[in-house]
KOLDO-163211 format. One record per residue (C-alpha): x, y, z; residue in one letter. Coordinates in pm, whole numbers. Example, Ala and Ser with C-alpha at 12.3 -4.5 7.8 and 13.67 -1.06 7.14 Angstrom:
// KOLDO-163211
<px 1230; py -450; pz 780; residuo a>
<px 1367; py -106; pz 714; residuo s>
This chain:
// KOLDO-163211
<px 10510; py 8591; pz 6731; residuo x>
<px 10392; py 8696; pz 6364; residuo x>
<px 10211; py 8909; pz 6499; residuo x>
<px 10453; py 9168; pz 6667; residuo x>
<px 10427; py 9518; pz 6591; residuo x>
<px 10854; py 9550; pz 6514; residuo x>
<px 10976; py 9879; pz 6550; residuo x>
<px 11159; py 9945; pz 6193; residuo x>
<px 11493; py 9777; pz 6167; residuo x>
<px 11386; py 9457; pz 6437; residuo x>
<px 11455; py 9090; pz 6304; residuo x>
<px 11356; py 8784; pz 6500; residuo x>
<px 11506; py 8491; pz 6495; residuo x>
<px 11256; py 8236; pz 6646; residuo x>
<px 11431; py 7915; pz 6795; residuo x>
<px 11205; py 7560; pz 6863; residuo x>
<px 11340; py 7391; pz 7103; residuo x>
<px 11180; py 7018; pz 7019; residuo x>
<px 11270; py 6767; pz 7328; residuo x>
<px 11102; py 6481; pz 7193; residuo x>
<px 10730; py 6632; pz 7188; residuo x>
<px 10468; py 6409; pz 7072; residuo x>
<px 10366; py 6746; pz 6919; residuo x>
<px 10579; py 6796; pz 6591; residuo x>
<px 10634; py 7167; pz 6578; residuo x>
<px 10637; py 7150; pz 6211; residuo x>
<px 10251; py 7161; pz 6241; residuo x>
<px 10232; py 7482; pz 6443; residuo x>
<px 10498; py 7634; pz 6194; residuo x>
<px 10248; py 7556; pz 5869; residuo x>
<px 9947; py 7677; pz 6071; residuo x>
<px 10090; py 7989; pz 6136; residuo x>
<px 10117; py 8125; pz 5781; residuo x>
<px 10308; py 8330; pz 5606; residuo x>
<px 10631; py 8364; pz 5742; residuo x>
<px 10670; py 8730; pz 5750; residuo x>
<px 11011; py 8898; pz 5601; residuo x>
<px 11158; py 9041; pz 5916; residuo x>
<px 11134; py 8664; pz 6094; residuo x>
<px 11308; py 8318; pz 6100; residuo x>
<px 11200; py 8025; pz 6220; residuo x>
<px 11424; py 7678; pz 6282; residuo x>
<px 11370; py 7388; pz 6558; residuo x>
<px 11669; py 7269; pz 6743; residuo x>
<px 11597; py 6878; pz 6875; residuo x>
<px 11740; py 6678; pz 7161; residuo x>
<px 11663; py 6433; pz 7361; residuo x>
<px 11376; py 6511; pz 7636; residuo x>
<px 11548; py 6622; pz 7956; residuo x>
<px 11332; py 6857; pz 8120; residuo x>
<px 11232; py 7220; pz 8070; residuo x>
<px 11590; py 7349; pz 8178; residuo x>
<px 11773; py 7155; pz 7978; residuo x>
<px 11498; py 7206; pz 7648; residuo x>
<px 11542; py 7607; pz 7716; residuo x>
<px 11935; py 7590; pz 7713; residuo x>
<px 11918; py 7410; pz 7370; residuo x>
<px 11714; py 7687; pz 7270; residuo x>
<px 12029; py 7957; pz 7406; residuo x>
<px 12287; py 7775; pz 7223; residuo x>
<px 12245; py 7855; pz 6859; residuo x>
<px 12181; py 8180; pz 6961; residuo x>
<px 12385; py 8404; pz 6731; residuo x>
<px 12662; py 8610; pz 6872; residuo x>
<px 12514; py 8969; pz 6709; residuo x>
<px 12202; py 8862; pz 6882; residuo x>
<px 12098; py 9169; pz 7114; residuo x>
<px 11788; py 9064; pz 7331; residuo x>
<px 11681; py 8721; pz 7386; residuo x>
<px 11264; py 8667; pz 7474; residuo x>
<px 11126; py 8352; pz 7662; residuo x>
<px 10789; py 8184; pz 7539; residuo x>
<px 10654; py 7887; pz 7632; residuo x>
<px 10468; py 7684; pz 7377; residuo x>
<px 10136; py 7719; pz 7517; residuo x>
<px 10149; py 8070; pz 7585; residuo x>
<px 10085; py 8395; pz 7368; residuo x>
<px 10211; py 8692; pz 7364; residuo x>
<px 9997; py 9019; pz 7293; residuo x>
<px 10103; py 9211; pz 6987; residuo x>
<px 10324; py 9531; pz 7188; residuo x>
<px 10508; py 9284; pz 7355; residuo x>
<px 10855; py 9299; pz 7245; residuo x>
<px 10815; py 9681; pz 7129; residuo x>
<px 10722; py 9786; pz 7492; residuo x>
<px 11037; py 9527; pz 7626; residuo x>
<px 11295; py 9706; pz 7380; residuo x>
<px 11184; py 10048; pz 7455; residuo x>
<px 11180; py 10018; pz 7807; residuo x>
<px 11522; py 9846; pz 7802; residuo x>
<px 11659; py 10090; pz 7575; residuo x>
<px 11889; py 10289; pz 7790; residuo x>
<px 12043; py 10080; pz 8038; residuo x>
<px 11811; py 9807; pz 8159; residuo x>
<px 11916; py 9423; pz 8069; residuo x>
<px 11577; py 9301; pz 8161; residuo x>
<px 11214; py 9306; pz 8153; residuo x>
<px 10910; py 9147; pz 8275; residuo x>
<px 10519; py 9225; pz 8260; residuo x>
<px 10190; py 9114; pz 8409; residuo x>
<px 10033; py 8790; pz 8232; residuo x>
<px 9692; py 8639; pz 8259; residuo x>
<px 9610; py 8279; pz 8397; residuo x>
<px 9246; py 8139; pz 8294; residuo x>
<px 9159; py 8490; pz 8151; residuo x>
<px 9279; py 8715; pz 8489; residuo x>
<px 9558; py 8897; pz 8562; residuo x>
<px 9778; py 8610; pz 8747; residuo x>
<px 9958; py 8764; pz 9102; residuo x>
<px 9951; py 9158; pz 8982; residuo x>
<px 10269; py 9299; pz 8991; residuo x>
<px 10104; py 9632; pz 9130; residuo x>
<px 9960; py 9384; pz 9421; residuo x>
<px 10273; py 9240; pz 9496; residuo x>
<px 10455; py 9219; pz 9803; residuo x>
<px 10761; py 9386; pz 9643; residuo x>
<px 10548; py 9681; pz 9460; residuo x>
<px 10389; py 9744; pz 9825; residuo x>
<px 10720; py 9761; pz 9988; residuo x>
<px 10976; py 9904; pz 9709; residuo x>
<px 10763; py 10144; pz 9492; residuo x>
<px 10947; py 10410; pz 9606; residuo x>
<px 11310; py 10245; pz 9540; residuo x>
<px 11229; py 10249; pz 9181; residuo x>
<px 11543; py 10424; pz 8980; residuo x>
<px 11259; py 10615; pz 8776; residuo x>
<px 10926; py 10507; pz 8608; residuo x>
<px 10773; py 10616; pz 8271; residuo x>
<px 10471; py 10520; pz 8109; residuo x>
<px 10436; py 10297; pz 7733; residuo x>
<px 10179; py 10307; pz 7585; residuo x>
<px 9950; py 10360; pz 7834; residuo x>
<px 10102; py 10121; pz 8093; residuo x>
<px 10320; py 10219; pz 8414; residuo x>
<px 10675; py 10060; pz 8404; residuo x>
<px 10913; py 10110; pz 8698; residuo x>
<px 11269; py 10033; pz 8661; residuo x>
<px 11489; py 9898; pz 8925; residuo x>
<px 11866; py 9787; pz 9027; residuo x>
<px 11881; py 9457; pz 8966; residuo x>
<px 11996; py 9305; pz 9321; residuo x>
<px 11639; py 9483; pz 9449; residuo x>
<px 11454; py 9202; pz 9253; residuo x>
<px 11694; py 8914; pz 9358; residuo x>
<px 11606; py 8977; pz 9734; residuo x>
<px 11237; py 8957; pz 9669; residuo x>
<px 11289; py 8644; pz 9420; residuo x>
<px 11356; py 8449; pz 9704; residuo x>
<px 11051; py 8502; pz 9864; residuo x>
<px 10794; py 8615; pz 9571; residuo x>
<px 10828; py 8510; pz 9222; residuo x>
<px 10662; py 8815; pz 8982; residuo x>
<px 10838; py 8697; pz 8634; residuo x>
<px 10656; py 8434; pz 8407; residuo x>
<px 10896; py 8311; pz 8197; residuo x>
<px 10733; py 8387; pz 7893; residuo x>
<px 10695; py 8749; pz 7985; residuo x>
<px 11129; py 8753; pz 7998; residuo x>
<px 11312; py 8941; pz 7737; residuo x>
<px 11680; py 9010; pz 7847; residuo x>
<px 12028; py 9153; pz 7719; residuo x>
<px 12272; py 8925; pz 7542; residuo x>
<px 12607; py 9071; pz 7548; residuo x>
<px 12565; py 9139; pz 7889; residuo x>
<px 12376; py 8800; pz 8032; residuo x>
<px 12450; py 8542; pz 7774; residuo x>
<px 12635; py 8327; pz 8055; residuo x>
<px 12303; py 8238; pz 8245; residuo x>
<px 12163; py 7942; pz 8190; residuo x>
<px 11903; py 7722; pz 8344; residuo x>
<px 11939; py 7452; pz 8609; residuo x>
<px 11915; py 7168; pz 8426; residuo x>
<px 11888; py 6954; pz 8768; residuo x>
<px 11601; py 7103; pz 8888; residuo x>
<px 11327; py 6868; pz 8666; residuo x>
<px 11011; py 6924; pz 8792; residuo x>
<px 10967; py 7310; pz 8952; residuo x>
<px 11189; py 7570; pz 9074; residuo x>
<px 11444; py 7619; pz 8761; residuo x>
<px 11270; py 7911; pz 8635; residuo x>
<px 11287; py 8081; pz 8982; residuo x>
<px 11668; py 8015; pz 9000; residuo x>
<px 11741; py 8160; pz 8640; residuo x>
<px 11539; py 8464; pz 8700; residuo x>
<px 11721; py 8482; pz 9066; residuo x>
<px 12083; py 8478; pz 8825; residuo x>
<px 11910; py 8748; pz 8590; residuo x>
<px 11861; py 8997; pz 8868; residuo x>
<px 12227; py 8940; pz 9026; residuo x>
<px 12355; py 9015; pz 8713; residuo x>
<px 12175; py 9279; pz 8562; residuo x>
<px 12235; py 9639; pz 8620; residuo x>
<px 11857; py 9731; pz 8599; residuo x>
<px 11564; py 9563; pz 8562; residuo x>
<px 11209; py 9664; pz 8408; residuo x>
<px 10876; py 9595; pz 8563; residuo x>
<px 10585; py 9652; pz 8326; residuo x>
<px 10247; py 9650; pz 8471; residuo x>
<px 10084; py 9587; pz 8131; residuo x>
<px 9979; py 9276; pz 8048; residuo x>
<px 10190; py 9109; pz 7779; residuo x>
<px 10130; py 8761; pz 7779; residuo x>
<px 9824; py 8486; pz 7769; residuo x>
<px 9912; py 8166; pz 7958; residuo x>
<px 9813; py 7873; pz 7820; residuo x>
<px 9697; py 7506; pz 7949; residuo x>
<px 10011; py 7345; pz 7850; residuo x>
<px 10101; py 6989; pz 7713; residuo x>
<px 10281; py 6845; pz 7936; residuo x>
């Protein structure tokens, strides 16, 4: 996260969400560094109930001004034009974007391999090109039809719109797999366009579980 390239004016506020990890996230905060002017950093505990219910603790000191919000799991990494490429391929009126990741050092399911690239290319609203990388933007109930079937968002390569999703939350229920399908399925129904970024933003980890 210290390591974004911000465009001028960007603060982060970086929320922990700590649900009872035998890993104290104070130790990952000290190795870190320097905490670098434009970011915050504060951990929000509870009790552990499961990666839904960890992730909505995380929403919920959210500040009201806040205008994106960007998912990242602790074992993952994002790559340093990762939240510059989000915000300025969001910045006229998409509330959400997504990107290629890699898995064990390869691109994981390629969004330009997917079934949904193959069959809706063409549907896109318009594409442009950052830095290099294709990004085709879409109406948002296109990507909640091929959720169902085909899911192309890691979580940690999320960043969405506040004032306009703030209401979605996670499925606290669903324990073990399927919640992060469900609350990207409630992203697409209510989002007015959505962003697909062929780069590759984001380094998957091993996890801790």
């Amino acid at each position: 996260i210290y390591a974004q390239k911000l465009p001028p004016g960007v603060e982060l506020d970086v929320i922990i969400a700590d649900d009872a990890s035998p890993l104290d996230p104070a130790t990952d905060i000290e190795a870190a560094g320097v905490l670098p002017k434009e970011i915050s950093v504060r951990v929000v505990r509870r009790p552990n109930g499961g990666p839904g219910a960890a992730r909505n603790t995380g929403f919920d000191p959210v500040a009201a001004d806040t205008s994106f919000i960007a998912l990242l799991d602790s074992d993952d990494t994002w790559r340093p034009d990762h939240l510059s490429r989000a915000l300025t391929a969001m910045a006229d009126d998409a509330d959400v974007y997504f990107s290629n990741h890699l898995k064990d050092g390869v691109v994981h399911l390629d969004l330009k391999d997917s079934k949904f690239l193959r069959n809706c290319r063409s549907e896109a609203v318009r594409s442009t090109e950052i830095d290099g990388a294709e990004v085709l933007i879409y109406e948002g109930r296109i990507l909640a039809d091929y959720t169902v079937e085909e899911f192309l968002a890691h979580l940690s390569t999320i960043v969405f719109r506040v004032p306009r999703l703030a209401g979605v939350r996670f499925e606290e229920r669903l324990r073990v797999a399927g919640e992060d399908c469900v609350f990207f399925l409630d992203l697409a129904l209510g989002a007015r366009r959505i962003c697909c970024s062929l780069s590759v933003d984001v380094e998957r980890g091993a996890g801790v579980n």
